[in-house]
C-alpha positions as CSV (number, residue, x, y, z in Angstrom):
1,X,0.1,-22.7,2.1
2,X,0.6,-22.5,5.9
3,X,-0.6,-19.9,8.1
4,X,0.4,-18.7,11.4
5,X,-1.9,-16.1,13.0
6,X,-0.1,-14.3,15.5
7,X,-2.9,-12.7,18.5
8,X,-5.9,-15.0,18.7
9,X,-8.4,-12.1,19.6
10,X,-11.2,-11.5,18.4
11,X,-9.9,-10.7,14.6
12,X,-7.6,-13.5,14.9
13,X,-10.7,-16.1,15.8
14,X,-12.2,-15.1,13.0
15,X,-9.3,-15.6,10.4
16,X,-8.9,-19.0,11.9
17,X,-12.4,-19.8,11.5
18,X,-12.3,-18.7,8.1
19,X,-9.7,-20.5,7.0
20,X,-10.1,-23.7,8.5
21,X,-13.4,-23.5,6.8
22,X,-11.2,-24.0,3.4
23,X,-8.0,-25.1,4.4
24,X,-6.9,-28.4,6.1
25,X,-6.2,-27.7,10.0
26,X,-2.5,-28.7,10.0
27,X,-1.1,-26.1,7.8
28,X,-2.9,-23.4,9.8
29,X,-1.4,-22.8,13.7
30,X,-2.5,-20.0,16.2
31,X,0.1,-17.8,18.9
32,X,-1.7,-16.6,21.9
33,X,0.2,-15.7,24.9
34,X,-3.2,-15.7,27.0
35,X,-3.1,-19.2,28.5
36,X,-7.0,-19.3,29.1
37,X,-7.7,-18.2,25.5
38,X,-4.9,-20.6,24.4
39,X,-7.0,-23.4,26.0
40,X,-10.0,-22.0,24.3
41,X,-9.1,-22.1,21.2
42,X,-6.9,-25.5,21.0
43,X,-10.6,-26.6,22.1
44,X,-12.8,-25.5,19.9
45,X,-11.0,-25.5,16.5
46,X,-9.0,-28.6,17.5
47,X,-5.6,-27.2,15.9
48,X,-2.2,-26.1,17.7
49,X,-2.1,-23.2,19.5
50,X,1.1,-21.8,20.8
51,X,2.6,-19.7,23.3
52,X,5.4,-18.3,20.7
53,X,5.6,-18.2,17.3
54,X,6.9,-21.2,15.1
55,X,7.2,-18.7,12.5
56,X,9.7,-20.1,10.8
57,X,7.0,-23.4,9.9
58,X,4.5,-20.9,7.9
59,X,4.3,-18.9,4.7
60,X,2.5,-16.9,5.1
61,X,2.5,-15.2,9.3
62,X,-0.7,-13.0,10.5
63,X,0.4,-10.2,12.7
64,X,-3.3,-9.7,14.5
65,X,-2.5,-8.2,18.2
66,X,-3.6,-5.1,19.3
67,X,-1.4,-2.1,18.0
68,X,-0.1,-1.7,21.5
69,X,1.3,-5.1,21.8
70,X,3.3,-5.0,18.1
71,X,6.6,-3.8,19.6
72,X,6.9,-7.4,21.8
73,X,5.1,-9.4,19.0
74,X,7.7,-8.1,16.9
75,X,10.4,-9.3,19.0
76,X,8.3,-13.0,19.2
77,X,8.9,-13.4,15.9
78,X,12.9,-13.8,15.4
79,X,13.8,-13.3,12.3
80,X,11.6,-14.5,8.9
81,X,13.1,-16.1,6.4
82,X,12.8,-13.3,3.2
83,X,10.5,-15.6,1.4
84,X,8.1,-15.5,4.3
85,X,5.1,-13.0,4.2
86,X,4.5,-11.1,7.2
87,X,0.4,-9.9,7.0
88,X,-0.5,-7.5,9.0
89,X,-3.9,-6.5,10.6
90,X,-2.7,-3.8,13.3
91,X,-5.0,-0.8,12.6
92,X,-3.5,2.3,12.4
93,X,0.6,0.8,12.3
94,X,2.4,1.8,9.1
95,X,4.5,-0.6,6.9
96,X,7.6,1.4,8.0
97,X,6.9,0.8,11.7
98,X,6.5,-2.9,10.7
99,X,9.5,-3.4,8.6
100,X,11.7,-1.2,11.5
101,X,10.5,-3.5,14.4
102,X,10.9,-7.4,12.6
103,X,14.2,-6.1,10.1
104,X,11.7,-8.0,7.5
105,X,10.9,-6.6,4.4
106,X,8.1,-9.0,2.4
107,X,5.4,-7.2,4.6
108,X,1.5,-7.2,3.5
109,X,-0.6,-4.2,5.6
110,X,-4.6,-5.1,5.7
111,X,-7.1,-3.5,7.0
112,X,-10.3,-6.6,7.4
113,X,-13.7,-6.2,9.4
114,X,-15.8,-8.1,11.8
115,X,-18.0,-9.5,9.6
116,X,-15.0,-11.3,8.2
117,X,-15.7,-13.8,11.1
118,X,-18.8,-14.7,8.8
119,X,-17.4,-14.8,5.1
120,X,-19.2,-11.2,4.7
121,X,-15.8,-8.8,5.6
122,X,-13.9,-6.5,3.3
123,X,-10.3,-5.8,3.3
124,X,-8.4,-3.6,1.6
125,X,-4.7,-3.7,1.6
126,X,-0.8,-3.3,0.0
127,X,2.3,-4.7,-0.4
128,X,5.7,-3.9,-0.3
129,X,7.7,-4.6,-3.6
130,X,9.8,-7.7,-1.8
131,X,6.3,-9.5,-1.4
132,X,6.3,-11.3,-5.2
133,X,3.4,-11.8,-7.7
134,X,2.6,-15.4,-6.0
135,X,2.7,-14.9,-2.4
136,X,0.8,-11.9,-3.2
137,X,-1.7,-14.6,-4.3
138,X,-1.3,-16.7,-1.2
139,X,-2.0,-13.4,0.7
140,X,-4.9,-12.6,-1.7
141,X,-6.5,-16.1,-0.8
142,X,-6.1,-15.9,2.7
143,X,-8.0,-12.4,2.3
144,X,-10.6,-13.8,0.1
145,X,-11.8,-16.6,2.9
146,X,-13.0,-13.4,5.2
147,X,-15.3,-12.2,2.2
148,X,-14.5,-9.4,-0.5
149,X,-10.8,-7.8,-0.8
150,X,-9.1,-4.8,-2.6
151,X,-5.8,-4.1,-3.2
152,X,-4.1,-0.3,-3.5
153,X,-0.8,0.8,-4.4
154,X,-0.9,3.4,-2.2
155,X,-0.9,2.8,2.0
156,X,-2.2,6.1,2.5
157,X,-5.6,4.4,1.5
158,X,-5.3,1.8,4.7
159,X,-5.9,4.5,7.1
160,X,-9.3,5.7,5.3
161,X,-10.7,2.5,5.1
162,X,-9.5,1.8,8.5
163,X,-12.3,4.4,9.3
164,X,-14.9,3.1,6.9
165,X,-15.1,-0.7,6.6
166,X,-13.1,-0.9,10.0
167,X,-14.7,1.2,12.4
168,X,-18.3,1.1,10.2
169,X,-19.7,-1.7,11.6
170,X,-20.0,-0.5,14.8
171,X,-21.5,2.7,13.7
172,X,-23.9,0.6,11.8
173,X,-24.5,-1.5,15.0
174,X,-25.3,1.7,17.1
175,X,-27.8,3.0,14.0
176,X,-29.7,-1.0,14.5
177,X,-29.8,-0.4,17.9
178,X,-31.1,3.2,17.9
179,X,-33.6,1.5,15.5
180,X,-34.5,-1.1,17.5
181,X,-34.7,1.4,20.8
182,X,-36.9,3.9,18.8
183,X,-39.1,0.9,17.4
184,X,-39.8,-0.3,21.3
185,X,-40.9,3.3,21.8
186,X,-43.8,3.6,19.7
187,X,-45.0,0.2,21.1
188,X,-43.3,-2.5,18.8
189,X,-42.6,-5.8,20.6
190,X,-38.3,-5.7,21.4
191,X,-38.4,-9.2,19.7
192,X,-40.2,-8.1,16.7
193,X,-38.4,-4.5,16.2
194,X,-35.3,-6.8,16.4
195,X,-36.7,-8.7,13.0
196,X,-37.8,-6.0,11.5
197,X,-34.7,-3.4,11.8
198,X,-32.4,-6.5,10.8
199,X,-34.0,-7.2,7.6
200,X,-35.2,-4.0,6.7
201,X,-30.8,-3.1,6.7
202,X,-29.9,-6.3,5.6
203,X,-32.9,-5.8,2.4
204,X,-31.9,-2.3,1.8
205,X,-27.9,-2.7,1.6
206,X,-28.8,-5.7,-0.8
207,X,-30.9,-3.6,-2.8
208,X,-28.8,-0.7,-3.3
209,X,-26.3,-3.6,-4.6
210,X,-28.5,-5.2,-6.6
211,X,-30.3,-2.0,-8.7
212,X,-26.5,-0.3,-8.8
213,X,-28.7,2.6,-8.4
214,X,-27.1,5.8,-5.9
215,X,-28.6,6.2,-2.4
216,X,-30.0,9.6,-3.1
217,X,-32.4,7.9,-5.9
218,X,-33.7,5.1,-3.8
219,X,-34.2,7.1,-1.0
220,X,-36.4,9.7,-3.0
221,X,-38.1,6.9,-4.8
222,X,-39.3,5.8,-1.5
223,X,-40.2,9.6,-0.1
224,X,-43.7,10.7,-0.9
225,X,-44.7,14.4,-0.6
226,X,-46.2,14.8,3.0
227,X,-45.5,11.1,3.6
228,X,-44.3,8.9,6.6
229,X,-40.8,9.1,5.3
230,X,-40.5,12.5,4.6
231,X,-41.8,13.0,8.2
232,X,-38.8,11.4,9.7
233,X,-36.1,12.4,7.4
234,X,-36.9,15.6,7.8
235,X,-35.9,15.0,12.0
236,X,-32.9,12.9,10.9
237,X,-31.5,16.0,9.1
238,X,-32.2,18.4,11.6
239,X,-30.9,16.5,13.7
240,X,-27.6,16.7,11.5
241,X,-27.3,12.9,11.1
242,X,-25.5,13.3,8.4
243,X,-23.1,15.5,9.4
244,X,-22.5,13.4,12.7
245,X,-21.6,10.7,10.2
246,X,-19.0,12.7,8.2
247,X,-17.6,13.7,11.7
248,X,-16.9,9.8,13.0
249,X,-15.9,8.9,9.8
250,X,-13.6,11.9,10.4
251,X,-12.4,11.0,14.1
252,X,-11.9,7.6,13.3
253,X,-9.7,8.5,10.1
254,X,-7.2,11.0,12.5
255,X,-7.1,8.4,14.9
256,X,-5.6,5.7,12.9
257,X,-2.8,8.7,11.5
258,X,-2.3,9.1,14.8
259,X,-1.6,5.8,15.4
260,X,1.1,5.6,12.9
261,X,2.5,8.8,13.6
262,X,3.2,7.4,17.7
């Protein structure tokens, strides 16, 4: 299977890395109209990078620019052969747009996440009925090399998990570093509150995996009456963290309609 990522950003970078991890590095190639990011990443992953798209060499083509810079990718592109498979990873841009702006009509819409870069992402995404049983499992490989995938039949799911797994890990960044901040504060070491907070998320998103158990039980099993932890949930509520988290997850879910409806 060959693979042409179109955008080598940061999303792009981190599908290369991914699949040249499991993939041999001539059937993967890179487009990046940047010339200093060109250089950069000819010389670090050692593959071809390019300046425009030699589309018509892949199977499978990643569309991973930013949403604003679709309209001339699209017109990089030329036209696709109709057994090509045209991926796309432009948050918010609807499979109509995409199929109006390359005339192709085997087109995948994903919606991956930074910790794809590590094997640890999730992505769900669709199809459209001109992308067949096995390029969907080409597609579905590709997918699986940036960690866990799920695919819907309905797109109108893409822009919801655009605001979960897309935009959630940098709300869960901003709640390590508000732990790590609030862990300096009483007098922790910056060092050691960075240890701490890291594992103490990383152990607690393993463990609600691993019990199968809902949040709401683990988190009373852990809240004695009059106790530390009661103590500081009872600020986090009244400090409506929870509703604060309903209200991004909110934002960033009208955003990406918004972005398809422009």
């Amino acid at each position: 299977m060959r693979v042409a990522i179109v955008g080598g950003g940061k999303m792009g970078e981190a599908i290369l890395s991914r699949l040249l991890a499991t993939s041999p590095e001539d059937e993967v190639s890179v487009v990046e109209v940047d010339p200093a990011r060109r250089d950069y990443l000819a010389a670090r992953y050692r593959i071809p990078v390019h300046a425009t798209p030699p589309a018509d060499a892949a199977d499978v083509v990643v569309l991973a620019v930013k949403p604003q810079d679709a309209a001339a990718a699209y017109r990089s592109l030329g036209t696709l052969r109709p057994d090509q498979v045209l991926l796309s990873i432009l948050a918010g841009v609807r499979i109509s747009s995409i199929r109006e702006g390359t005339g192709h009509s085997a087109v995948v819409r994903a919606m991956p996440n930074t910790p794809a870069a590590i094997g640890e992402g999730f992505t769900v995404w669709t199809a459209t009925p001109e992308v067949a049983e096995p390029a969907r499992e080409q597609v579905r490989s590709v997918l699986a090399s940036l960690g866990r995938e799920r695919y819907v039949t309905d797109e109108a799911y893409l822009d919801m998990a655009t605001a979960v797994n897309g935009s959630g890990p940098a709300f869960v960044y901003l709640f390590i570093e508000a732990l790590c901040d609030a862990a300096v504060a009483i007098g922790l070491p910056r060092a050691m509150a960075h240890d701490l907070v890291l594992q103490t998320v990383r152990g607690a998103a393993a463990y609600v995996e691993a019990t199968g158990a809902h949040p709401a039980q683990l988190k009373n099993d852990v809240t004695s009456p009059a106790g530390t932890t009661a103590a500081g949930l009872y600020q986090l509520e009244r400090h409506a963290l929870r509703a604060a988290i309903q209200d991004a997850i909110a934002a960033a879910y009208r955003r990406s309609q918004e972005l398809g409806n422009a």
